[in-house]
C-alpha positions as CSV (number, residue, x, y, z in Angstrom):
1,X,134.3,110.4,156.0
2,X,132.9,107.1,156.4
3,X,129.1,106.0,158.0
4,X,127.8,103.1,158.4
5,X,124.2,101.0,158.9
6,X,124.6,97.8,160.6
7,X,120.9,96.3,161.1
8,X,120.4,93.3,162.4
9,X,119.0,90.2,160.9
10,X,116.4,88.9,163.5
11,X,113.3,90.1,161.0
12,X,112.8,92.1,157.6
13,X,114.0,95.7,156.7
14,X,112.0,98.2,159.2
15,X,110.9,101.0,157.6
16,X,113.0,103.1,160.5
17,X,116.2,101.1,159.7
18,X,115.7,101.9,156.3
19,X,115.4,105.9,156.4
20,X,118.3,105.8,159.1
21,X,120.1,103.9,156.0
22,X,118.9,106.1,153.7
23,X,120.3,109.3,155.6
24,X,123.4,107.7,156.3
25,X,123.6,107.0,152.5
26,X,122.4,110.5,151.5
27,X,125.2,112.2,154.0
28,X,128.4,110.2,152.7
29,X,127.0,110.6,149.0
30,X,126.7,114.5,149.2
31,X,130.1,114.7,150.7
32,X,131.6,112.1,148.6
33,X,132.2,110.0,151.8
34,X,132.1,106.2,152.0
35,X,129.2,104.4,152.6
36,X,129.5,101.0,154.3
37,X,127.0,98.0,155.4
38,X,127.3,95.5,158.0
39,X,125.2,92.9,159.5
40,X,124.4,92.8,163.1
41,X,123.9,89.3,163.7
42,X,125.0,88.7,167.6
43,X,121.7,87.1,168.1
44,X,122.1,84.0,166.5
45,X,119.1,82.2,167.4
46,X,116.9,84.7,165.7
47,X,119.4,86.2,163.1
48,X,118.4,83.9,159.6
49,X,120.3,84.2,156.2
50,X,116.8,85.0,155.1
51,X,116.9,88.4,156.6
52,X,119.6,89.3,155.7
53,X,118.7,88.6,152.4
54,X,116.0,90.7,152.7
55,X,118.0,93.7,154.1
56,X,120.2,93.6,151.3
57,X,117.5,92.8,148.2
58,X,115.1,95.9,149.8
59,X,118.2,98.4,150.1
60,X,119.4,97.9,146.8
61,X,115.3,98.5,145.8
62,X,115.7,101.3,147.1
63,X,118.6,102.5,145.5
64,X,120.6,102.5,148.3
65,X,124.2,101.4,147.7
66,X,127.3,100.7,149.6
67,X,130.8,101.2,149.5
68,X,132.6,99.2,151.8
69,X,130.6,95.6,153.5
70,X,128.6,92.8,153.3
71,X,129.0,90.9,149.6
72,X,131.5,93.5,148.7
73,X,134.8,92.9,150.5
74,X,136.2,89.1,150.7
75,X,139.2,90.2,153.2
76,X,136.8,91.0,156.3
77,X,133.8,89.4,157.5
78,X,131.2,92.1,157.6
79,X,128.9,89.6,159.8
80,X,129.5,89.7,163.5
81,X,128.7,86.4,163.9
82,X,132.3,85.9,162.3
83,X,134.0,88.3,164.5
84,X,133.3,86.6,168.0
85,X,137.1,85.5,168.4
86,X,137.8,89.5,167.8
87,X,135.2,90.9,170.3
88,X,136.8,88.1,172.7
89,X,140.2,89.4,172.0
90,X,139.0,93.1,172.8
91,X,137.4,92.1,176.2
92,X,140.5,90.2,177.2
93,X,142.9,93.3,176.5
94,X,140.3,95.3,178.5
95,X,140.8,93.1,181.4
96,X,144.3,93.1,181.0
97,X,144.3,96.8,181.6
98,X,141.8,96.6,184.3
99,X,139.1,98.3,182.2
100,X,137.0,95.5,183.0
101,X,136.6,92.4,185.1
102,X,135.0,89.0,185.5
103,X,131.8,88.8,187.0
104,X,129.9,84.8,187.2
105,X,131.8,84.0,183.9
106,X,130.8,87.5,182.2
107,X,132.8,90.3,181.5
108,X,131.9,93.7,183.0
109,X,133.2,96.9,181.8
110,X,134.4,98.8,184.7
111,X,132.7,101.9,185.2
112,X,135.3,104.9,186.2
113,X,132.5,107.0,188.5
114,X,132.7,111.1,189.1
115,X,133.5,111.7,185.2
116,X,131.8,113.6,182.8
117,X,131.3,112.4,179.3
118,X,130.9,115.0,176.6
119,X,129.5,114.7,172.8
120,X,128.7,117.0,170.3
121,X,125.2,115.8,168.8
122,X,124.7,116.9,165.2
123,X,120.8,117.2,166.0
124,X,121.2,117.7,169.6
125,X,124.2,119.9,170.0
126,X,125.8,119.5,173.0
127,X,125.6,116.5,175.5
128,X,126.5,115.5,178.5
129,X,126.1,112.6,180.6
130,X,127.6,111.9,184.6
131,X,129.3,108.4,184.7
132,X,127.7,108.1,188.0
133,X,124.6,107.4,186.4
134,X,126.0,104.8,184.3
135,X,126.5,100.9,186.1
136,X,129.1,98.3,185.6
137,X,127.7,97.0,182.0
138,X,128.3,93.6,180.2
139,X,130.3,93.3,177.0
140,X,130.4,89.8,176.6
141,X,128.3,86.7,178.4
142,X,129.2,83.5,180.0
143,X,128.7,82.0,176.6
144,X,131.8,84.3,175.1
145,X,129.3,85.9,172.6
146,X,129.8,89.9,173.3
147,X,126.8,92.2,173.7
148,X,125.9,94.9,171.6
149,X,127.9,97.5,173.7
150,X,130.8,95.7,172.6
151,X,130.2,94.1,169.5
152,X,129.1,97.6,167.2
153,X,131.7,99.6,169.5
154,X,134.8,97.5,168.2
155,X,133.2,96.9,164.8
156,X,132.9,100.9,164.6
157,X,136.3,100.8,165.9
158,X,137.8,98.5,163.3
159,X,135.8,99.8,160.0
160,X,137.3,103.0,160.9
161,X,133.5,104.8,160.8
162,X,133.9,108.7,161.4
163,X,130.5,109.4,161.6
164,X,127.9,107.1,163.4
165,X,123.7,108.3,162.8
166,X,121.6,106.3,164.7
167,X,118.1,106.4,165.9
168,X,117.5,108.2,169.5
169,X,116.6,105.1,170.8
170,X,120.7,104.3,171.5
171,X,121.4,107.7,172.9
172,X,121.8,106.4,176.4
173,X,124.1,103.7,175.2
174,X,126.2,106.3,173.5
175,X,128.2,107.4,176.8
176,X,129.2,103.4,177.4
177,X,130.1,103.3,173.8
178,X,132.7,106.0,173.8
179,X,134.0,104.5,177.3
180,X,134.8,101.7,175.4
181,X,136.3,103.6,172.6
182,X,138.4,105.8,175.1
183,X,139.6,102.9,176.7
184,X,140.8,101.4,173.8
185,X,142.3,104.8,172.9
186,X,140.6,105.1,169.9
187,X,139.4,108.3,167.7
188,X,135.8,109.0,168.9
189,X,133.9,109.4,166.1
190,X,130.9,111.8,165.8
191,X,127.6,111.5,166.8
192,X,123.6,111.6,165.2
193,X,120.6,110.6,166.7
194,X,117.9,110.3,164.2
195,X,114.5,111.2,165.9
196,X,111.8,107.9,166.1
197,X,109.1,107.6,163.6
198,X,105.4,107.6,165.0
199,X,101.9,106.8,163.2
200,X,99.7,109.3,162.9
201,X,98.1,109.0,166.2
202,X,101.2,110.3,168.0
203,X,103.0,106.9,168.8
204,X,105.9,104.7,167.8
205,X,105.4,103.5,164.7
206,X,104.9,99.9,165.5
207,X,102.4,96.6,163.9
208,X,99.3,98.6,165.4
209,X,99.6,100.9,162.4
210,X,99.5,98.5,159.9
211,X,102.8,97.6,157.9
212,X,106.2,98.9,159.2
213,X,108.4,96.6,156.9
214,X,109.6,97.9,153.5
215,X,108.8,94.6,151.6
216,X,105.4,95.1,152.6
217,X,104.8,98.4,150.7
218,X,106.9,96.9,147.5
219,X,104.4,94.4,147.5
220,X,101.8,96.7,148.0
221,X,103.0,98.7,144.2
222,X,104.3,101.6,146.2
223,X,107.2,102.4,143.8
224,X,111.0,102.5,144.8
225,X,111.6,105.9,143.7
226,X,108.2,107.0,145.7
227,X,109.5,105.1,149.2
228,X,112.7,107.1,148.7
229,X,111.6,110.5,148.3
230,X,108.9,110.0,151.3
231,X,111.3,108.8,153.3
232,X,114.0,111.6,152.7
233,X,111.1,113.7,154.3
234,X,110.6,111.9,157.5
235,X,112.1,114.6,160.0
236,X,114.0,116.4,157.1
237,X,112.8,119.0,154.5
238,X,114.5,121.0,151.8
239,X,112.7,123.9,152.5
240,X,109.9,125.8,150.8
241,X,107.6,123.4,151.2
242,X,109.0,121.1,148.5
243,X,107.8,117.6,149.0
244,X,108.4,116.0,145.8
245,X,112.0,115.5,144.6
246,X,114.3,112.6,143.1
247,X,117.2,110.7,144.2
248,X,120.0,113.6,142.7
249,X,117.9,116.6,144.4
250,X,117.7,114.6,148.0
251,X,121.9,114.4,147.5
252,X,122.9,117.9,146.7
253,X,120.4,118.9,149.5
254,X,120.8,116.6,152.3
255,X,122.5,117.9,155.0
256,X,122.2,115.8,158.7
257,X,122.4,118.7,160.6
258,X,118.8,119.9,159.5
259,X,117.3,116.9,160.7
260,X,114.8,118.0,162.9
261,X,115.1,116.2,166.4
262,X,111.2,115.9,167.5
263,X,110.1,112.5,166.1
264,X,108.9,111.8,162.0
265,X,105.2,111.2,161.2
266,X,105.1,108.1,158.8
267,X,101.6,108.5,157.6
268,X,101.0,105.6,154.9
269,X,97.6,107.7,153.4
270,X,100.5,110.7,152.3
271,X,102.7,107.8,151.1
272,X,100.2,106.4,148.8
273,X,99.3,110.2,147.5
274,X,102.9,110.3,147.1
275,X,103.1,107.1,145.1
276,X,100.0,108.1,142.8
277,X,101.3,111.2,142.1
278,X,104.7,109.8,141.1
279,X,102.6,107.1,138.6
280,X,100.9,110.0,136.8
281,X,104.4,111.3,136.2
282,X,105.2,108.4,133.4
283,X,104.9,109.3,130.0
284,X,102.5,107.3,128.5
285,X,105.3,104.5,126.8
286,X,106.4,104.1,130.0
287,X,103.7,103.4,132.1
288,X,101.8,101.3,129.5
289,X,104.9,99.1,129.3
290,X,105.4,99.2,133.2
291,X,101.3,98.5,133.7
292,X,100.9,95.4,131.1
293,X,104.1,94.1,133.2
294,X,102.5,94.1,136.5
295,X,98.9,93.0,135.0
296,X,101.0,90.1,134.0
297,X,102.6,89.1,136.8
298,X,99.2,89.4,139.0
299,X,97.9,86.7,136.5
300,X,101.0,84.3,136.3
301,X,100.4,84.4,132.2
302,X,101.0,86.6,129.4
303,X,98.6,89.0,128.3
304,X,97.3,87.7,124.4
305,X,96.9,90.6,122.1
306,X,93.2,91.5,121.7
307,X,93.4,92.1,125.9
308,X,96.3,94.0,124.9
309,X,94.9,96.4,122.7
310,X,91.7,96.5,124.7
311,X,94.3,97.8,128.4
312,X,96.0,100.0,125.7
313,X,92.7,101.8,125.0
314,X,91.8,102.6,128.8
315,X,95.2,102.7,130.4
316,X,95.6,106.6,130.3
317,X,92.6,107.2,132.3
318,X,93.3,104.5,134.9
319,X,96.6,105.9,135.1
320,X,95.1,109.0,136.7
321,X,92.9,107.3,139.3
322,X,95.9,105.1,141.2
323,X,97.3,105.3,144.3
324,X,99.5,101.6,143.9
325,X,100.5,99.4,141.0
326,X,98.8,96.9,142.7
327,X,95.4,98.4,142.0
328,X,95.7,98.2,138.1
329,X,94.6,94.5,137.8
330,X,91.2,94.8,139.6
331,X,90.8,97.9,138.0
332,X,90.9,96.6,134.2
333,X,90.0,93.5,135.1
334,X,86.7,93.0,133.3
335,X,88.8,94.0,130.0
336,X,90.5,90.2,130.7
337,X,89.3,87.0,128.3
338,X,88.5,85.6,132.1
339,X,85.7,84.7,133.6
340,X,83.5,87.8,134.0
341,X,81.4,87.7,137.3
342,X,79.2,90.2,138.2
343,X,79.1,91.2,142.6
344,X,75.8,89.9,143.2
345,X,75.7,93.0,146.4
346,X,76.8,95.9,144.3
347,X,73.9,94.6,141.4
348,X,71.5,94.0,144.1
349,X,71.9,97.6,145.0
350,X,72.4,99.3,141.9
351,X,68.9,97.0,140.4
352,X,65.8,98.4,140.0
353,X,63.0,98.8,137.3
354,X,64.1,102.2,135.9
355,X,67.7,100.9,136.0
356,X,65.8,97.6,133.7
357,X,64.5,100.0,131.6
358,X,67.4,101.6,130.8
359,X,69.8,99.1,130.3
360,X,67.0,97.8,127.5
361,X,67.1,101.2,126.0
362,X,70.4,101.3,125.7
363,X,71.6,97.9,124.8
364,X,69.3,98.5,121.3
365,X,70.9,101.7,120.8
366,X,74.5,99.7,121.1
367,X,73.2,97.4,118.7
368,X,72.4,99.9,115.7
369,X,75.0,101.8,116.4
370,X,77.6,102.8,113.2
371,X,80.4,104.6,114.6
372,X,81.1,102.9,118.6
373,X,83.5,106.3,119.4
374,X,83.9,107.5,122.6
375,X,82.0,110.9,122.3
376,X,79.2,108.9,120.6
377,X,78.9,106.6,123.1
378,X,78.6,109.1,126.1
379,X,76.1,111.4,124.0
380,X,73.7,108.2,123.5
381,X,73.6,107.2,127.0
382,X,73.3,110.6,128.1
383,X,70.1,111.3,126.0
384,X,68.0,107.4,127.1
385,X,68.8,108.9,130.7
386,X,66.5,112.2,129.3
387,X,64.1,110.0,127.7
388,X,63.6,108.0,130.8
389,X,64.0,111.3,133.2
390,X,66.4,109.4,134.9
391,X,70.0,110.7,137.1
392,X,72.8,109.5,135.7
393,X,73.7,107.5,139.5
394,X,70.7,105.8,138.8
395,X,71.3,104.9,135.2
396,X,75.1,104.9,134.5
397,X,75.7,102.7,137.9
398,X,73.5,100.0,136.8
399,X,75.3,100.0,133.0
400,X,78.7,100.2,135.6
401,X,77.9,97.0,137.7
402,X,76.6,95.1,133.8
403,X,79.5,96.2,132.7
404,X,82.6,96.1,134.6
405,X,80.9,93.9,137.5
406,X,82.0,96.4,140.2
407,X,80.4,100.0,141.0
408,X,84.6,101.0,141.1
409,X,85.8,100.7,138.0
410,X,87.6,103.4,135.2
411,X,85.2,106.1,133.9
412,X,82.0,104.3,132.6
413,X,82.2,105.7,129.4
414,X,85.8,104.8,128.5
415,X,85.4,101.2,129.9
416,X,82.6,100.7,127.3
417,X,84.8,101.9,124.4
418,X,88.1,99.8,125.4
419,X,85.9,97.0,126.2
420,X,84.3,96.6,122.7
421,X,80.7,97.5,120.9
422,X,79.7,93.1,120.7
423,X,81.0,92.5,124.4
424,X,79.2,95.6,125.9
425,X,75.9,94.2,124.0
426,X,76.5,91.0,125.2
427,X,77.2,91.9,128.8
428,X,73.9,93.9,129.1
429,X,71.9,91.4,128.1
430,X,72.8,89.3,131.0
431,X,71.3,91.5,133.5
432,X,68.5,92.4,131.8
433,X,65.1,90.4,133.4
434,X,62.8,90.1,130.7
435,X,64.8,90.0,127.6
């Protein structure tokens, strides 16, 4: 058993190309098939090296692995673009046996009308399509370079692929393909059309929905393992409900036979639950280490040790309120030996003469206070918003904004602790009027 993806270069990895990847890939894994890559780069103005560099870098993110292909095998080109002279070869035998003919310099695979052509669908069970229906089509241009028909038919062909899972959108090319394929008297291999993916409101997923690439959502801090899992689900399910599974579950379970053939919902608001559930899975070692790495690379500098301890003291609780890695920085960031601004909006909102009164109240109770513990800290500001008769929105989002400089920050009373007794004193005393 062998499958195949072949995507082509001309822009990066689609988030569609990748889960008909990752299928393919889950298919020849659980049945200890072979696994192969190859780039479809016939278009050669807008194929780049670039691309394809970013096909390979996001499938390997992703875990996904080949056998057989591109980078891997030195005796055949896995490019197409290096297979032209082959494709040319293919056409000319095909005229030669009067399966096609020339047509204005082109070659025109010749149609045989009145047939039937029969395929077994793995998600559509049985097809059938009336050559009648079907015109003369091209399979290679004036210019010599072969058209898709011809190109992926031969490289299917020649890679010896048993099993080719596509998206639906290349079911009506199918019957042309296995024309070829009969012609050339070649084993037809079997056939899957993966259903589409649409947005939410019903469409194909396309730019209107926001990002369809996978490099977007890596550089979002979606995680790999996250992206994998949510895309095993798009228009296939374990059963019972279960959502939530890794890489070695997805492989004993995958079957492409119980993909479901109405078209895949990619919803990004259930990826990002997806991904923040996955984050509140890491022990704490793990995610501390995994956190202080990304804070890092968001700055473009190491982290010195006093912020270090201070992240260490608060990174449990912000590890339950993400959705993306990405959100760490901006959440901890007032914990940084940066420069701390305050949003002039959010304190123009949050400003007022009982929120004055309380910041006073509190910022002397900081200043005489013995033990600065967490409980401690909580139990005084909870008692000056009694003695002012004041609701803790009112009170606790002015100490927020004075604080953290943002009304969305970690819980109020943790951010106080990490961020230290002398710093907290200092930062109240900023916003205070008349002090």
């Amino acid at each position: 058993m062998k499958l195949r993806i072949a995507p082509s270069p001309t822009g990066e990895l689609h988030i569609g190309n990748a889960r008909t990847a990752l299928f393919n890939w889950l298919y020849a894994r659980k049945n200890k098939g072979k696994f192969l890559l190859r780039i479809d780069d016939t278009d050669t103005e807008r194929s780049t090296p670039e691309y394809i560099e970013n096909i390979v870098q996001n499938l390997s993110w992703l875990g996904i692995d080949w056998d057989e292909g591109y980078e891997l095998n030195d005796s055949n080109s896995y490019k197409q673009s290096d297979r032209f002279g082959r494709y040319e070869e293919i056409a000319n035998q095909l005229l030669e046996n009067d399966f096609a003919y020339k047509d204005d310099g082109a070659v025109r695979f010749r149609v045989q009308k009145d047939k039937e052509i029969f395929f077994q669908d793995y998600i559509r069970g049985d097809m059938k399509f009336n050559t009648n229906d079907v015109e003369d089509f091209v399979i290679l241009r004036s210019d010599k370079s072969p058209t898709y028909h011809l190109a992926s038919t031969v490289d299917d062909i020649d890679y010896e692929i048993t099993i080719i899972a596509r998206g639906e959108d290349i079911l009506s090319s199918t019957p042309k393909h296995i024309m070829i394929m009969n012609a050339l008297n070649a084993k037809v291999p079997d056939f899957c059309h993966l259903p589409l993916l649409f947005g939410p409101d019903g469409k194909k997923l396309s730019k209107r929905h926001g990002d369809t690439s996978v490099s977007s959502f890596r550089e979002r801090g979606v995680l790999s393992e996250t992206m994998f899992n949510y895309m095993s689900i798009l228009g296939w399910s374990p059963g019972n409900d279960l959502e939530i599974f890794d890489k070695e579950f997805a492989i004993n379970n995958f079957d492409l036979k119980n993909v479901l053939a109405n078209p895949a919902i990619f919803d990004t608001q259930k990826l990002l639950w997806m991904n923040g559930q996955y984050i509140r899975e890491f022990d704490e070692k793990t995610f501390n280490k995994i956190a202080l790495e990304t804070i890092e690379t968001s700055l473009s500098r190491e982290l010195f040790s006093e912020e270090i301890e201070r992240m260490n003291l608060i990174l449990s609780v912000v590890q339950e309120r993400l959705e993306t890695l990405n959100d760490l920085t901006g959440q901890v960031k007032f914990l940084l030996d940066e420069p701390f601004n305050v949003d002039k909006d959010e304190w123009d909102e949050v400003n007022s003469k009982s929120a004055q009164d309380y910041l006073t109240n509190i910022r002397e109770q900081f200043k005489t206070m013995k033990d600065f513990e967490l409980d401690k800290i909580e139990a005084m500001m909870r008692e000056q918003l009694k003695k002012l008769d004041l609701k803790p929105k009112e009170g606790f989002q002015a100490a927020r904004v004075a604080i953290t400089g943002t009304k969305i920050s970690p819980p109020l009373f943790e951010s106080i602790y990490a961020l230290g007794q002398s710093s907290t004193i200092a930062r109240i005393a900023e916003k205070i009027d008349n002090l």
